[in-house]
N, C-alpha and C positions, 0 to 999 in steps of 0.2 A: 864819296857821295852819301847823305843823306839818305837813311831811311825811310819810306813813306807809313806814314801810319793807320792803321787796318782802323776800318770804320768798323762802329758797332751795329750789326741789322738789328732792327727790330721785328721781335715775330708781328706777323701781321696776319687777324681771324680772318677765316674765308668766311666769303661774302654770304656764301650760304648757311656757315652756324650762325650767322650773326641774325640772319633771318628767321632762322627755325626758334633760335633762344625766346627771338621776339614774341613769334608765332603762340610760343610754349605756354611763355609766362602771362599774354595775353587772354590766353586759353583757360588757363588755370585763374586766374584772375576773374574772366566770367563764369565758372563754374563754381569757384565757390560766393562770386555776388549771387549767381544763380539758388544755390542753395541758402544762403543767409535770407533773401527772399521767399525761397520755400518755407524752412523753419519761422518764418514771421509770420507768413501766410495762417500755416496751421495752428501757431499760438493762436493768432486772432480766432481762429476758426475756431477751436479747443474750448476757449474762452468766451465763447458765444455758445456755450452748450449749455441748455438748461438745468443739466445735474448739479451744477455749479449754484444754482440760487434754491431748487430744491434742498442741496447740505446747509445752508445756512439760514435756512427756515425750519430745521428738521432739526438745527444746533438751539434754536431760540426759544423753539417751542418742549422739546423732546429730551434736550441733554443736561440737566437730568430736566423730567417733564414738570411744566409749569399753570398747575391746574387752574389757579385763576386767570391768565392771560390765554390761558386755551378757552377756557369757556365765556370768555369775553369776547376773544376775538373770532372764533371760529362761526361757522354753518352747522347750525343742527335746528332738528324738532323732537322737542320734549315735554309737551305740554306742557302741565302746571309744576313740573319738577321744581326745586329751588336746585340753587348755586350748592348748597351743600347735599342735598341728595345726588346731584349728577358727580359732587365728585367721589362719594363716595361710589356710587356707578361703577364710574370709571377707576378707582383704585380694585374696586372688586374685579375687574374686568381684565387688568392688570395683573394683579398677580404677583408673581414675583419674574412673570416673563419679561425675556431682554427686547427691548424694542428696537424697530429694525424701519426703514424704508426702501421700496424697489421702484423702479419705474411701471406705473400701468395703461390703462390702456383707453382711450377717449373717443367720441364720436364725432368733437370738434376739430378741426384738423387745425385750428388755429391757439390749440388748449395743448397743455401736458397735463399728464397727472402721475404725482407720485403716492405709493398707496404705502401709510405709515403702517405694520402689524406687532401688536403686542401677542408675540410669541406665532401661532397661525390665526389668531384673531385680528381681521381687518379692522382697524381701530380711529385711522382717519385718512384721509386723501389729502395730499397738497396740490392744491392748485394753481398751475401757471400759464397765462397768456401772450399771446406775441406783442411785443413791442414795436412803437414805432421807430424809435430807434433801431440803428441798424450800424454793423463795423464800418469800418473804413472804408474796406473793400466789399460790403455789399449782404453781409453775411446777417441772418437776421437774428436777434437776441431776443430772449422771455423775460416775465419781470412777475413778480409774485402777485397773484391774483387773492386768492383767501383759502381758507383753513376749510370743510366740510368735518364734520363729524358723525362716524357712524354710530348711532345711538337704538340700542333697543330696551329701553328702559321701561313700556306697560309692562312688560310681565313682573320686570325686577321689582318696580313702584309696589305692581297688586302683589306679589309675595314679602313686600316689606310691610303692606297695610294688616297683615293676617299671621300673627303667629299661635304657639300651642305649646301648653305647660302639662306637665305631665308631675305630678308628686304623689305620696302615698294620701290614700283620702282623709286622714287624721292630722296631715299636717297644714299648718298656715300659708299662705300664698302672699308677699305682697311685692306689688312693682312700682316702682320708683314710688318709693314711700305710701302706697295707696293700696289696701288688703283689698284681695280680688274676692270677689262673691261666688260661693257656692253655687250660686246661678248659670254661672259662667259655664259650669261643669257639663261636658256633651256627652260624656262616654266615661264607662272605667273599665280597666282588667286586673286580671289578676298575676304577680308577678311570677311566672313558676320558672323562672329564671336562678332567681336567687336562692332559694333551698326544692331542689328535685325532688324530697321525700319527707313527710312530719306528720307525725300521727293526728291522731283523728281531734283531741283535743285543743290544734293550734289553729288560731284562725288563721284564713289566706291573707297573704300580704296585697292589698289592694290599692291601685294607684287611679286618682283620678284624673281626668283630660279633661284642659281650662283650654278654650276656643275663644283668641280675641282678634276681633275684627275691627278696621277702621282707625287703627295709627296710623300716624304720620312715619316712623319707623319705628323698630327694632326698642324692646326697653333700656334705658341706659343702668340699669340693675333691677334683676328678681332675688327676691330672698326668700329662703323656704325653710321654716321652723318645724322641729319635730316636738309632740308634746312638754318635751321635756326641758325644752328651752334652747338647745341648742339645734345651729344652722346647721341642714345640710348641703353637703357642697352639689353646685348645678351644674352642670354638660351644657353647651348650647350646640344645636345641627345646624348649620346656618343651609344646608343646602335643601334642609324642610322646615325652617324657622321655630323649630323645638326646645327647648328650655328642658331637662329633664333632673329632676332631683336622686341622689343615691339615699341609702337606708341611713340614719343614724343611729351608730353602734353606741351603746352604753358604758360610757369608760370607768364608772361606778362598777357595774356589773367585772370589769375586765379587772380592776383594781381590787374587790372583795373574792374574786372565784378565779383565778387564772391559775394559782394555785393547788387548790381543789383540784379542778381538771386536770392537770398537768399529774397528779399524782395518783389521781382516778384512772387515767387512762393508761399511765408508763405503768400501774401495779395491776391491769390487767392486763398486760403486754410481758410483764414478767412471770405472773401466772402463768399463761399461755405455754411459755414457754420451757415451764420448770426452773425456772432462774433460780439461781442459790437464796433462800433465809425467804422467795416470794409463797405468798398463802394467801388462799381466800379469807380468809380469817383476816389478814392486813388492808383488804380492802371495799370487804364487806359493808364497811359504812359510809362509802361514798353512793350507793347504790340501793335506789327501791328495789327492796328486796322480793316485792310483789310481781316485778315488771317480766316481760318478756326479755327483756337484758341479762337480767340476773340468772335468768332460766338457761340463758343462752351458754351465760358462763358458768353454771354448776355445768353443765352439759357436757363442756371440754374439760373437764379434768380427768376425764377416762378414754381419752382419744390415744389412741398407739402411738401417733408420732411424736408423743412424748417422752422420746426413751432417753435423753442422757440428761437429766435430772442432774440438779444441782450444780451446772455450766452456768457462769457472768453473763450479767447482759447490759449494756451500757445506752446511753439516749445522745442524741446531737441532732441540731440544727430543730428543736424545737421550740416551734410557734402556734401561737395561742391567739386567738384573736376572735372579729365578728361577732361580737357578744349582742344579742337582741333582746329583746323586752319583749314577749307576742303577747303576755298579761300582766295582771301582778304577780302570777304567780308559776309563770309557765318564761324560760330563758333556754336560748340555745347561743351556741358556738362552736367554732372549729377549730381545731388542734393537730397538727402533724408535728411526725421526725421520724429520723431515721436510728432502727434500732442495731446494734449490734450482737449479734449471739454469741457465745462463745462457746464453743466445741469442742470436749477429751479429743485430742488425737484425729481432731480434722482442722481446716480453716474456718474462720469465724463467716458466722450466715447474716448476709445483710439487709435489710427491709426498708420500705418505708410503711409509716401509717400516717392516714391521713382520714380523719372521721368529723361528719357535722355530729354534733353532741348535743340530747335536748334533757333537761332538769326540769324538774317540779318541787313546791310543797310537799314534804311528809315529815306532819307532826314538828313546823316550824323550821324544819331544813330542807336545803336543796338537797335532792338527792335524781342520779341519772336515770332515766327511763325509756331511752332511745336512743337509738345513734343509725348510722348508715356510714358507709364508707364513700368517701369523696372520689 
């Protein structure tokens, strides 16, 4: 007999996975159309925000900032300013702060505003209103309305119209090629800044005060001559529109006597201190010998704490400089350094000196007649 031959079954899914697979995939299926729908939603949504047109009026106008397209296109009142006064305004205004914009805050409920600030200075507002356009789904968009600009520019204007020169009352004034008149002059003082003490024979250092009113701005150069022909250098205060000139030193004076000094002073510095081979006799002729100076230095040669006689004394870091003209015949200047002592059988003793120095006439030489220590 013949074998019969075994069928092959096939597995066969119950009815009910096949149902649930359905269920599953169906499920999954609307859950993430569901979400691809969301994520669309809120793109539109996202994308209908008006930060979005604010950055790119804030990139136009701001990054970096575009003075003539700003004061072209913006909102402001500035009376009779020109295009070049407001930008100078606004660079003063600026600074060197980093400018920034946030969202602010408006009375129109159909308006945004973003408030530009250079640094914590509110410097302009972007403005935007609703459009009539609107998204797909309903959502409504902004669309850039115009620029405002916060401008306080009377005061800056009237302190740009009025400034003030300050130099010594002997010297020349002139601005933008134009010598200013003694007329001008509202006021002087005296500078007791620059030498604290000077005997009775030096006149005071006097600076007069030039008051001009009614520019248009700021001079574009002051130049301020000392008798002698050369310029002194000038400061300007821009936050009191002050011009002010320094002293001119005589480099004549510094070029003939820096030497003098230097040798006047270091060989009474070794006097002082009994230095080896030092004698008043060595330095007796740099000095009126009439003066109160001189008196001062016989004086110490019989002081006690002179006792290890005949010790080194060495000089460094000496400067000479400041040399002034108060007459023809009356100069001072100032001189420091630091001296080293040298001491039998101890450490070496270290100083500094630093002295204004004032010379006169005697009998065709300069010779010292005062000093004070700095």
């Amino acid at each position: 007999m013949k074998k019969k031959k075994k069928k092959n079954k096939i597995a066969k899914i119950p009815v009910f996975y096949l149902m649930y697979l359905t269920v599953t995939a169906a499920i999954v299926f609307i859950i993430i159309l569901f979400m691809q729908l969301v994520r669309n939603r809120l793109a539109e949504y996202e994308g209908a925000q008006p930060r979005y047109v604010a950055e790119e009026v804030f990139a136009r106008y701001f990054q970096p900032i575009d003075y003539a397209s700003l004061l072209a296109d913006a909102e402001y009142e500035a009376g009779e300013a020109s295009t070049d006064e407001l930008t100078e305004y606004l660079i003063n205004e600026i600074g060197g702060s980093r400018l920034t914009y946030s969202v602010g805050s408006s009375n129109d409920e159909s308006e945004v505003k973003y408030i530009v600030k250079a640094g914590q200075k509110q410097l302009a507002a972007i403005v935007l209103n609703l459009s009539d356009a609107k998204t797909r789904h309903g959502y409504d968009t902004y669309e850039f309305s115009h620029l405002d600009l916060y401008l306080n520019t009377e005061a800056y204007l009237e302190k740009l119209s009025e400034y003030t020169i300050e130099a010594p009352s002997d010297y020349s004034v002139v601005v933008d090629g134009s010598m200013i008149s003694k007329e001008l002059v509202t006021s002087s003082y005296v500078r007791e800044d620059i030498l604290q003490y000077s005997p009775s024979d030096v006149p005071e250092i006097e600076y007069s005060v030039y008051a001009v009113s009614g520019a248009d701005s700021v001079p574009g150069e002051v130049v301020i001559t000392a008798p002698n022909g050369v310029q002194a250098q000038v400061d300007f205060d821009e936050n009191t529109n002050t011009y002010k000139a320094g002293l001119v030193y005589d480099e004549q004076l510094a070029t003939d006597y820096t030497d003098f000094v230097t040798k006047a002073i270091e060989g009474y510095a070794a006097y002082i201190q009994a230095a080896q081979n030092a004698s008043l006799e060595s330095i007796k002729g740099y000095y009126d010998t009439g003066s109160k100076v001189y008196s001062e230095i016989l004086s110490m040669s019989g002081d006690e704490w002179m006792v290890n006689a005949g010790g080194g004394i060495d000089f460094t870091d000496v400067q000479v400089g400041e040399f002034y003209a108060h007459t023809p015949d009356i100069f001072s200047c100032h001189i420091s350094f630091t001296q080293h002592i040298h001491r039998a059988g101890s450490e070496d003793y270290v100083d500094t000196i630093s002295k204004y120095v004032f010379l006169h006439l005697v009998n065709g030489g300069y010779k010292i007649y005062y000093w004070y220590n700095a």
